[in-house]
Phi, psi and omega in degrees: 000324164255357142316289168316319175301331201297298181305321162293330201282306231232315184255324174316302184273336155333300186304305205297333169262343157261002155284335176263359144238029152275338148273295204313331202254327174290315185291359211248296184263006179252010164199096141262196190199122163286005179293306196295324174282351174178112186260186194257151133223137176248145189268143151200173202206175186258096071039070157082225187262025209216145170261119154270120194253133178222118173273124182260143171284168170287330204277334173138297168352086200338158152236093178264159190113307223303146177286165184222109191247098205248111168283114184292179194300167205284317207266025184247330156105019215236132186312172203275173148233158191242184203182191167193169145327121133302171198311295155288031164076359167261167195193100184268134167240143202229125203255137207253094239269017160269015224195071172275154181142197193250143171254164095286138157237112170267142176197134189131178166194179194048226210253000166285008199213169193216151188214135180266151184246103182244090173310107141276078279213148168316359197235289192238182183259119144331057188287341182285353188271333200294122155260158150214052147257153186200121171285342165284323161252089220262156192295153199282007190255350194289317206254004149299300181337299177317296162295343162295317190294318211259285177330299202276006186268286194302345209277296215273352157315270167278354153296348167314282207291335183278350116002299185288322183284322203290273171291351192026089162266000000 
């Protein structure tokens, strides 16, 4: 009876900070993410009849280059048109305002990237209207979230049955 209690009192929480920090170091080096050392941000502002979209690394840094994919409304059935950055990272878009509805623009790639929902009307561009979530193309970092979230679920699983089996609580 007291060799047991000695295991509950005395080895339970030992064992119990090193299995949690033995996931924590696991959850740490099994996703890494280059999002976490910089992420993009986007800008844009209205121009004459046109959105200037401008992209940044957070450290400040142009993201030039970046691809660029501006889709016309879905239901019109009409190819992507493609593109990049300039050198500072803008990328102006000019919508062909006969061709009303939501555009989307992706820009960026990998872990790197962002994507706009742009309401257009036969006159104008919608800027109060501009998102930038779109439930069909949700940002490319949502399914590391996920498997981190599934590990540590699963982590605290089998630390459960062995605790319950081990000690028999």
């Amino acid at each position: 009876m007291k060799l047991n209690q000695l295991l509950k009192n005395l080895i339970l929480p030992v064992v119990t900070a090193i299995f949690f920090g033995f996931m924590g170091l696991f959850s740490i080096i099994s996703f890494p993410s280059p999002a976490f050392a910089h992420s993009v941000e986007t800008n844009y502002q209205l121009r004459a009849n046109a959105l200037e979209i401008h992209l940044t690394f957070s450290t400040g840094e142009a993201f030039e280059n970046a691809a660029v994919v501006v889709r016309p409304p879905s239901e019109l059935g009409l190819e992507p048109i493609k593109g990049h950055t300039n050198a500072q990272g803008i990328f102006i878009f000019q919508p062909d305002y006969s061709i009303p509805g939501n555009w989307s623009v992706e820009i960026g790639e990998g872990s790197h990237w962002d994507f706009l929902n742009i309401p257009v009307t036969s006159q104008s561009i919608e800027f109060e209207a501009i998102s930038q979530n779109h439930l069909d193309r949700p940002h490319h970092h949502y399914l590391a979230d996920a498997l981190l979230g599934a590990e540590v679920a699963l982590c605290f699983g089998i630390f459960g049955q062995f605790i319950k089996t081990k000690f028999k609580l």
